[in-house]
C-alpha positions as CSV (number, residue, x, y, z in Angstrom):
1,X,68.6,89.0,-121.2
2,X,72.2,89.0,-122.8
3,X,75.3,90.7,-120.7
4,X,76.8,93.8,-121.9
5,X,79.8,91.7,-122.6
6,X,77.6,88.8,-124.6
7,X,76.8,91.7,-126.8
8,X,79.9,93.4,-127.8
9,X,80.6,89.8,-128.8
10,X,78.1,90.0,-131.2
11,X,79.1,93.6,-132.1
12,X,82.7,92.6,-132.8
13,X,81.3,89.6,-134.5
14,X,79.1,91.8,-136.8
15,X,82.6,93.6,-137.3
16,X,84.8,91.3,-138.4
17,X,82.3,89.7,-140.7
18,X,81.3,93.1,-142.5
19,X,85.2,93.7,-143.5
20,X,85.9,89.8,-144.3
21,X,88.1,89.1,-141.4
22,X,88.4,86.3,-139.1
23,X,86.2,85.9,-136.3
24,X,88.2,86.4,-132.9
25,X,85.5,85.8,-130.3
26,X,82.4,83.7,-130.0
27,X,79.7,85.4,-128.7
28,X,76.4,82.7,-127.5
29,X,75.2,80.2,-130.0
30,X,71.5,81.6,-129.9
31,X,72.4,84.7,-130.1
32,X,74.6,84.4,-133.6
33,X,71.9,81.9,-135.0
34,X,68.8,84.7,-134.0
35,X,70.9,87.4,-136.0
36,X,71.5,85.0,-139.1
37,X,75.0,84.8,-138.9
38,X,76.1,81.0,-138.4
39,X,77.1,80.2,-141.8
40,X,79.8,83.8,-142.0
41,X,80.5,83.0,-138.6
42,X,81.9,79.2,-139.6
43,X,83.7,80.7,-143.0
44,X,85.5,83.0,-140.2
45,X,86.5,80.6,-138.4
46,X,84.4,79.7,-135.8
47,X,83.7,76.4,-135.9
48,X,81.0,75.5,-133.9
49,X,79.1,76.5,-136.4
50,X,80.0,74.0,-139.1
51,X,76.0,72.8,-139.4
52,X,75.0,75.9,-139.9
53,X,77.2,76.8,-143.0
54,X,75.8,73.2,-144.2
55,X,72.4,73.6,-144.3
56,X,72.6,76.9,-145.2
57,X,75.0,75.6,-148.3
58,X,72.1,73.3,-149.3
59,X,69.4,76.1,-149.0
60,X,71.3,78.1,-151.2
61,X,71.2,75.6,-153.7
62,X,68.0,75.2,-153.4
63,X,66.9,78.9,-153.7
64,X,68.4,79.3,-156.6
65,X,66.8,76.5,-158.3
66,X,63.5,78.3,-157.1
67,X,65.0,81.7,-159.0
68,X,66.2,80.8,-162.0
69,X,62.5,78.1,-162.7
70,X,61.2,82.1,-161.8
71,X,63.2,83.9,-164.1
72,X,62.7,81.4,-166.8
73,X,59.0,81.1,-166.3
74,X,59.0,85.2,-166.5
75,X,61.2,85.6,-169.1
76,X,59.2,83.4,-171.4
77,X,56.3,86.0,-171.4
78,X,58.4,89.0,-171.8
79,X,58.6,89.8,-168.1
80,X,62.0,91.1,-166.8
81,X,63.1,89.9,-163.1
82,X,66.1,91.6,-161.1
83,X,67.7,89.5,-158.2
84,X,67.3,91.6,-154.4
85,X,68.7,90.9,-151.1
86,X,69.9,87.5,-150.0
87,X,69.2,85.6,-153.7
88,X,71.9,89.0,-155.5
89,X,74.0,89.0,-152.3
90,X,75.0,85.1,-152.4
91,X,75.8,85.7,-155.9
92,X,78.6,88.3,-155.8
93,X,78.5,90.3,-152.4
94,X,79.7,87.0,-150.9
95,X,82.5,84.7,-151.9
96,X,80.4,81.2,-151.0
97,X,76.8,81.2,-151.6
98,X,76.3,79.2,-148.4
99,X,78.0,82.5,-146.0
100,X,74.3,84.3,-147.0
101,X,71.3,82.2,-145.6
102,X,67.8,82.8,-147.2
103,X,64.5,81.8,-146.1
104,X,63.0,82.9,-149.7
105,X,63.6,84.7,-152.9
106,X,63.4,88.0,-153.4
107,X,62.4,89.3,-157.1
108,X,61.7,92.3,-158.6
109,X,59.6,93.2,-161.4
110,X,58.9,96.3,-163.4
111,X,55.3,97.6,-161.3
112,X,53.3,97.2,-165.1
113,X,54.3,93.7,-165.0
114,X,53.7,92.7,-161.2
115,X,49.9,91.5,-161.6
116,X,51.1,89.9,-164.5
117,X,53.8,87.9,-162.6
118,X,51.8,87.1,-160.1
119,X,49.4,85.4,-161.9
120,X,52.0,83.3,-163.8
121,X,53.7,82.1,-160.7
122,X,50.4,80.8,-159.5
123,X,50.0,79.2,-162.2
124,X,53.3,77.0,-161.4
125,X,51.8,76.4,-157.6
126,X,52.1,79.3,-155.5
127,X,49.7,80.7,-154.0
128,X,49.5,83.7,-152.0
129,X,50.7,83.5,-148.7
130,X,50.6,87.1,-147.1
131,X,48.4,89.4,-145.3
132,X,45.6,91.0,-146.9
133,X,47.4,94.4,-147.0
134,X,50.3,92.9,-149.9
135,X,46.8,93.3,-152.0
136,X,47.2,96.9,-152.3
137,X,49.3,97.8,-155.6
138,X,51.4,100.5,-153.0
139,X,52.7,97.7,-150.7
140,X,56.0,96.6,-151.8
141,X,55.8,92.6,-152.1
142,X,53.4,90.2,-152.0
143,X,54.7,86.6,-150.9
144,X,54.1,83.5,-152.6
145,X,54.4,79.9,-151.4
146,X,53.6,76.1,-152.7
147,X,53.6,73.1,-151.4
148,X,56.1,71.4,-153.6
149,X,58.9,74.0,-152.3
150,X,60.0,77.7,-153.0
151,X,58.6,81.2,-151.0
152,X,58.9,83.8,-153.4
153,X,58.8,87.9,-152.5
154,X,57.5,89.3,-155.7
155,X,58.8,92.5,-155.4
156,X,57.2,96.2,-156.8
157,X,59.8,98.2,-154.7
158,X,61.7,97.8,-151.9
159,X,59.2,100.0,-150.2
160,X,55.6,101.4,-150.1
161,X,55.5,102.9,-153.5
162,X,56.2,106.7,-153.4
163,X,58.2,106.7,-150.2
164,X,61.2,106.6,-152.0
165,X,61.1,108.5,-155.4
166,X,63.1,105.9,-157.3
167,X,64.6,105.8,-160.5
168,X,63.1,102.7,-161.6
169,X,63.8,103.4,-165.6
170,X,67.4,104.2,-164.3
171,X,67.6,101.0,-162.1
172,X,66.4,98.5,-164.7
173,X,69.1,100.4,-167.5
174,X,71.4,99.7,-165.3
175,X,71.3,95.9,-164.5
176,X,73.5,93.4,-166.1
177,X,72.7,89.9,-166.5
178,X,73.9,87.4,-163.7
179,X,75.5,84.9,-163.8
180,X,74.6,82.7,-160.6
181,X,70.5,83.0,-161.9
182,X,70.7,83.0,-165.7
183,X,67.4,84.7,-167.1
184,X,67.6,87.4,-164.3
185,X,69.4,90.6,-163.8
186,X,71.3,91.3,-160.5
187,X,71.4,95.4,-160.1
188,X,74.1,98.0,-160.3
189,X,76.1,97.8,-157.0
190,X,75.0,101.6,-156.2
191,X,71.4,100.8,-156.6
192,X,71.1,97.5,-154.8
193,X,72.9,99.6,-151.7
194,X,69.9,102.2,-151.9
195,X,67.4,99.7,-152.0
196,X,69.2,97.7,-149.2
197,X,69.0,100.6,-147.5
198,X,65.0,101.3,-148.2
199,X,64.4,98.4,-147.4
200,X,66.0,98.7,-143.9
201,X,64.1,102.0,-143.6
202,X,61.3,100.5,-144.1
203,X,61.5,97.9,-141.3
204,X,62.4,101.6,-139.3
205,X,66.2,100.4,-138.6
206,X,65.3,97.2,-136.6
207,X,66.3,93.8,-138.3
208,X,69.1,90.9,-137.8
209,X,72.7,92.0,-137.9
210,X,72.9,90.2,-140.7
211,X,71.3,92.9,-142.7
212,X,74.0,95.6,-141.5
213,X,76.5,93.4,-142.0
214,X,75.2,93.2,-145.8
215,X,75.2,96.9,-145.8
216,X,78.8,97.2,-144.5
217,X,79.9,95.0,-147.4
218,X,77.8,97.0,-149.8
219,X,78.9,100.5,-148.6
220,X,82.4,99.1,-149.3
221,X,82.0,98.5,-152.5
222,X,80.2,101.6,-154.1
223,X,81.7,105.1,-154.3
224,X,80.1,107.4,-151.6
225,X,79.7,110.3,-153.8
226,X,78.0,108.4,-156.6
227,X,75.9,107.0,-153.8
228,X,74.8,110.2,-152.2
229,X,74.6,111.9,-155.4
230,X,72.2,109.1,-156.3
231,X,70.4,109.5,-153.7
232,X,69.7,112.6,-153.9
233,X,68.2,112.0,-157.3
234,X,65.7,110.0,-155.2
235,X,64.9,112.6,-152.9
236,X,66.4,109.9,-150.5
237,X,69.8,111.6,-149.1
238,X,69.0,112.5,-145.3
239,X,67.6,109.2,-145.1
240,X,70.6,107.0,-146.6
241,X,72.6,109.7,-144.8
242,X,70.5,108.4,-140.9
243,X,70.9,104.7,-141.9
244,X,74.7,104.5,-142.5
245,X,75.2,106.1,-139.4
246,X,73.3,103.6,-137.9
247,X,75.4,101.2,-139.7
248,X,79.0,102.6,-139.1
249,X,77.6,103.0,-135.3
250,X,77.1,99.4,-135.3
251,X,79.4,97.6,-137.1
252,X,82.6,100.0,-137.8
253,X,82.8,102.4,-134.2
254,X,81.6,105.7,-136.1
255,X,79.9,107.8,-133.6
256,X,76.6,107.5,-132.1
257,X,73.4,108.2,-134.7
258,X,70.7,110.4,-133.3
259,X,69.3,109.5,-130.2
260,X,65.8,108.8,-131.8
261,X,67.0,106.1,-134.4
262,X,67.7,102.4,-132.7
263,X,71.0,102.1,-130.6
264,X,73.3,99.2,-130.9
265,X,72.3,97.6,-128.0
266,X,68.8,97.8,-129.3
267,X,69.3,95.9,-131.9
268,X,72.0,93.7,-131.0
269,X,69.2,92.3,-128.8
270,X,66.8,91.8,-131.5
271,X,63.9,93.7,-129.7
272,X,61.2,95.2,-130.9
273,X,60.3,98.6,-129.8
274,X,56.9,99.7,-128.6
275,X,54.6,100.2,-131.4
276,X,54.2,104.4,-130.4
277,X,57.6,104.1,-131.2
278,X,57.8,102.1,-134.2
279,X,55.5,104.9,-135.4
280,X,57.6,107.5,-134.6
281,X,60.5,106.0,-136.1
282,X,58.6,105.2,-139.5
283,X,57.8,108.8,-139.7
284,X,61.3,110.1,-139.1
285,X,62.6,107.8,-141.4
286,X,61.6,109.5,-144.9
287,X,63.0,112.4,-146.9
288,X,60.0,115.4,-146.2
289,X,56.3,115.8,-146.8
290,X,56.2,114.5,-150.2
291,X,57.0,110.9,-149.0
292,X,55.4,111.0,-145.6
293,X,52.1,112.0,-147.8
294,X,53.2,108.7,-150.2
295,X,53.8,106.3,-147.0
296,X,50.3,107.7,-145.4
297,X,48.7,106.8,-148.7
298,X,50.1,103.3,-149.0
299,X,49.2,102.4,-145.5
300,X,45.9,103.3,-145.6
301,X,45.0,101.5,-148.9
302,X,46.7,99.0,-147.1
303,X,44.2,98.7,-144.9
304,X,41.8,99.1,-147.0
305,X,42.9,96.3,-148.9
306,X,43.4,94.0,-146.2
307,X,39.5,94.5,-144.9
308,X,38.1,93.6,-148.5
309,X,40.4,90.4,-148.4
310,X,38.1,88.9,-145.2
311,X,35.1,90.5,-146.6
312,X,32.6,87.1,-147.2
């Protein structure tokens, strides 16, 4: 169990690293390693964690490698690939590629094109790695590993498909080449903040601080009225609205979020809540009926899905 004073460590931590500022304050090894934030905690200035920032620096390296054999071997059959998460944030939200560690690549492809993708990654080695529930075409990724190196999330969405009514014409318009992963887009800086926050939604508020502290730089760096106004285009605004008050909460002293939605201690610990919980949560954590209906949907075929794949 950490102290109360362990954590606010972390919290001020999580701070300091969201606005680019030096680190003041060490908080316990462990503790900034469970959270993902060794490598930004060493370009901060603390520097106890100089291996960290090294490894991570070689990872990087090496992900990217695994991204842009992807985006070639994609864009050679007509498929377009956008960068997501860790593999876009190294590229621009972060100064040094080696700050943003990544345990695999996140891609997204147009939904016509995902079975397609798939299949041609498998054909270079990967095979798929997941549960039986990535099967259903509403789950958002399936995940892809081979021997000879590289985990790949080929994404559909950042979330169960018609839990967030995106944009996805509007999304891929947007995108602009990049130039860290030739051969694949990285998104407009308004859209990768929605589906950042999607994304976070999706795992119902509970993930490393390394993810808010991705969202902090993002919300930094978009216009809040384009972003909301976006949003509301996705029938997504009291949701984005609930998750950056969970954000500012945590990482910039803004006022409490509601009591129902994870408090900072919560996650500074890295717990996970009681499943009747993590239920609740998942429910309160979408725009009406409409996408409540879409994530009940997706679940269940889900299921479905994953019961076929042990079938004899």
């Amino acid at each position: 169990m950490w102290s109360p004073a362990e954590l606010s460590a972390l919290a001020a931590l999580g701070t300091a690293l969201a606005a680019g500022e030096p680190a003041s304050e060490a908080p316990p090894v462990e503790l900034v390693r469970k959270h993902g934030l060794g490598p930004m905690a060493y370009t901060h200035g603390l520097a106890e964690f100089r291996n960290d920032y090294v490894v991570a620096s070689i990872r990087a390296e090496q992900q990217r490698g695994f991204a842009i054999e992807a985006a070639e071997v994609l864009a050679a059959h007509g498929v377009p690939v956008a960068l997501m998460k860790g593999i876009s944030y190294a590229g621009w939200l972060y100064a040094d590629p080696g700050e943003r560690p990544m345990t695999d690549v996140d891609l997204l492809v147009p939904r016509a094109d995902h079975p397609q993708a798939a299949r041609l990654l498998v054909e270079r080695g990967y095979a798929h790695a997941g549960p039986g529930v990535q099967r259903s075409p509403r789950h958002h990724a399936v995940t892809l590993k081979r021997v000879a190196g590289g985990a790949i999330d080929l994404h559909r969405s950042p979330t169960q498909l018609g839990r967030v009514a995106i944009d996805h014409v509007g999304v891929w318009a947007r995108g602009r080449p990049s130039a860290w992963v030739p051969g694949a887009l990285v998104l407009d800086p308004v859209d990768e903040l929605l589906l950042h926050v999607a994304n976070l939604a999706r795992s119902d508020l509970i993930a490393p601080l390394r993810s808010f502290v991705d969202a902090g730089r993002l919300l930094a760096r978009v216009d809040p009225v384009t972003a909301m106004a976006r949003a509301r285009e996705w029938q997504f605004e009291r949701v984005l609205k609930l998750c950056v008050a969970v954000v500012d909460h945590l990482i910039a002293s803004g006022p409490p979020p509601p009591w129902w939605t994870p408090q900072k201690d919560e996650i500074l610990r890295g717990d996970m809540p009681h499943r009747a919980i993590q239920v609740a949560r998942k429910t309160l954590l979408v725009e009406g009926p409409r996408q409540l209906w879409a994530l009940g949907r997706a679940v269940a075929d889900g299921v479905i899905h994953a019961r076929r794949a042990h079938e004899p």
